[in-house]
C-alpha positions, 0 to 999 in steps of 0.5 A, a space after each residue: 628643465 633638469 631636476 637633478 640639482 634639484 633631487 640632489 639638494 633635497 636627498 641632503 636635506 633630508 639626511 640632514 633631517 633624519 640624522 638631526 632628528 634621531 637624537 634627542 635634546 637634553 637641555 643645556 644649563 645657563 645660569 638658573 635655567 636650563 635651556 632648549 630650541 631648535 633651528 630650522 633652515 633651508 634654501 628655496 628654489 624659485 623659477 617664475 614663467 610669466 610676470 613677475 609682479 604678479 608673482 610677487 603679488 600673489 606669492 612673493 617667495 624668492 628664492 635662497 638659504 633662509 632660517 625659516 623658525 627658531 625657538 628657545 624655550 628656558 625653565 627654571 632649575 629646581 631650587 633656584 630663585 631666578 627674576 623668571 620661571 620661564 622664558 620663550 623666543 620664537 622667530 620664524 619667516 627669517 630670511 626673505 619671506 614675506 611675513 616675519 615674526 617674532 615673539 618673546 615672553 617672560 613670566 614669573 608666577 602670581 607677579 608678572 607676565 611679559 609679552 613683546 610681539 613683531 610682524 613684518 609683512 610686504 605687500 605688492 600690487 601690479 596690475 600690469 597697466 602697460 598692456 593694452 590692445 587698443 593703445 591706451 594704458 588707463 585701462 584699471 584705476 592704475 594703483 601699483 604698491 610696494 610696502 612694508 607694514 611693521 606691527 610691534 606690541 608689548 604687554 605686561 601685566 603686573 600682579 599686586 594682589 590675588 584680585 588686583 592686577 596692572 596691565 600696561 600696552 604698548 602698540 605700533 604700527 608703521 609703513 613703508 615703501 612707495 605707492 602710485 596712485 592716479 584719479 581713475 580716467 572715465 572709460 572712453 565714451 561712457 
């Protein structure tokens, strides 16, 4: 197998990195905050020997460019009355892998905090059930899975008074994806 691509791409990828690094971040002013974040991309190299459910089962990483984190982050300026003190957005696992979040939250000080979450996740079972020595296939329970499960939440919790506070919760979870399930067939002469 040859490596060079492979050493090559990752010489760029750690240029790029240094020089980004170097320089420090100054926020930039939008409207009554001033705002700062970060991206982080990159590109995944797969080569799977072997069979590839059970990789996906195991790792379930494929290959190509992704954005694997972003985050903006925003505080208020001096002087200024905004609807919030402070905001946050992180995202991360963009692009293909298998849990992807996303976080987001606002809050204004001795009145409201805001917190709206989502994570996605796939989920893959093979148990590989066409391979048998003997010419049968119900060798395992025989239960093979492709889904997604998707969990989304969002909080907030209002302050009336210093010793009275509302909260209200939202949470859903959905899933999704196709599921093959067979009655387990007795071993044979057991």
């Amino acid at each position: 197998m040859d490596l060079l691509p492979y050493r090559i791409a990752m010489a760029l990828v750690a240029l790029t990195a240094t020089r980004f690094w170097a320089q420090a971040p100054s926020p930039v002013t939008i409207g009554n905050f001033e705002n700062t974040g970060f991206i982080t991309a990159g590109y995944r190299f797969v080569d799977v020997h072997g069979y590839r459910p059970k990789y996906e089962e195991l790792f379930d990483l494929n290959p190509g460019f992704r954005v694997t984190e972003v985050g903006l982050y925003g505080s208020v300026k001096e002087g200024t009355q905004p609807f919030a003190d402070g905001y946050s957005l992180t995202l991360s696992g963009l692009g293909g892998d298998p849990f992807a979040t996303a976080q987001l939250t606002a809050r204004k000080t001795n009145l409201y905090d805001l917190r709206v979450s989502y994570l996605q996740s796939y989920y893959y079972w093979n148990r590989n059930d066409n391979v048998s020595s003997n010419g049968f296939t119900a060798i395992t329970s025989n239960h093979d899975w492709a889904t997604v499960r998707k969990l989304g939440s969002a909080n907030l919790s209002v302050t009336a008074t210093p010793n009275l506070r509302f909260t209200l919760e939202y949470f859903r979870n959905s899933r999704d994806g196709t599921t093959f399930t067979t009655r387990p067939m007795d071993y044979f002469g057991s």
